[in-house]
C-alpha positions as CSV (number, residue, x, y, z in Angstrom):
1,X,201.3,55.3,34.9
2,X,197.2,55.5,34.1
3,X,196.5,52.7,33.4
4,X,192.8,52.0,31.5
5,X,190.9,48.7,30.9
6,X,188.2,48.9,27.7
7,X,184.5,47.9,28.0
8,X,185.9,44.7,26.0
9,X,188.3,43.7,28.6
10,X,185.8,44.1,31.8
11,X,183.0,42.1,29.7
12,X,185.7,39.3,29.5
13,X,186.8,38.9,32.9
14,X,182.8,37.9,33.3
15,X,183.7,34.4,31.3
16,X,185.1,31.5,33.1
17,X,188.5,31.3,31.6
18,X,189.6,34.3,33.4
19,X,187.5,33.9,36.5
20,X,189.5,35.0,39.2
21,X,191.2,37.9,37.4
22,X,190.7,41.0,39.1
23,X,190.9,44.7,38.3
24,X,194.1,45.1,40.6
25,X,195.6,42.3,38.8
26,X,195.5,43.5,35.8
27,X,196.2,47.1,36.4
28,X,199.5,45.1,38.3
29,X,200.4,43.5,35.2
30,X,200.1,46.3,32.8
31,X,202.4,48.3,34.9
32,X,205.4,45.4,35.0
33,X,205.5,45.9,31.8
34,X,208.9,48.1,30.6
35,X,209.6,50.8,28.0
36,X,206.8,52.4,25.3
37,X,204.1,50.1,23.4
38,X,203.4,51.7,20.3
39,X,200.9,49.3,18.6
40,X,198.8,46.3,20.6
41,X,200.9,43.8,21.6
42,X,200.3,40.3,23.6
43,X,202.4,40.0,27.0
44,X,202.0,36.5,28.3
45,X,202.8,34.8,31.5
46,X,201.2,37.4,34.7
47,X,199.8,35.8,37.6
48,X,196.6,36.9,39.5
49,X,196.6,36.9,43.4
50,X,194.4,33.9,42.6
51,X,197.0,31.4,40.8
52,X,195.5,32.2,37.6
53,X,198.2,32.4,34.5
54,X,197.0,35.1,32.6
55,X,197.8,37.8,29.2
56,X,197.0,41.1,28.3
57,X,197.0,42.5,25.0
58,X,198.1,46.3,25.8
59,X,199.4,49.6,24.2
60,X,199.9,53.4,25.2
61,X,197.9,56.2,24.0
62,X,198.6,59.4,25.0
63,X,196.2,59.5,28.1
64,X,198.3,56.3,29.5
65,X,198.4,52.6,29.1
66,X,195.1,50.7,27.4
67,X,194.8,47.3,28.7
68,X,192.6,46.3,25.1
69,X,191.8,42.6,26.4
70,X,192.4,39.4,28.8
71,X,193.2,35.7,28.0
72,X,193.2,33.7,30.9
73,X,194.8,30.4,30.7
């Protein structure tokens, strides 16, 4: 699955609470994730190679999954 991270998303994982965070790690976590996500919906609980607890707010569009933002913890 395509997996595609907004502007929005890559700006945020410049702030310190979700230093740490990398691409892969997100791109990981959005492809756990089981089934169809018709509307934006907040997955909690993934873990970056660094430790970091993090969530994505995600949802498919026809070109493949958008990764809308991050919330590290």
């Amino acid at each position: 699955m395509r997996v595609i991270i907004t502007e929005h998303a890559r700006k945020r994982l410049k702030d310190v609470r979700q230093e740490k965070i990398t691409y892969a790690d997100i791109i990981n976590a959005a492809r756990e994730i089981p089934g169809c996500i018709p509307t934006a919906t907040r997955f909690k609980g993934f873990f970056a190679k660094s430790g970091r607890i993090f969530d994505i707010v995600a949802k498919d569009i026809s070109s493949g999954r958008l990764v809308i933002t991050v919330i590290g913890k």
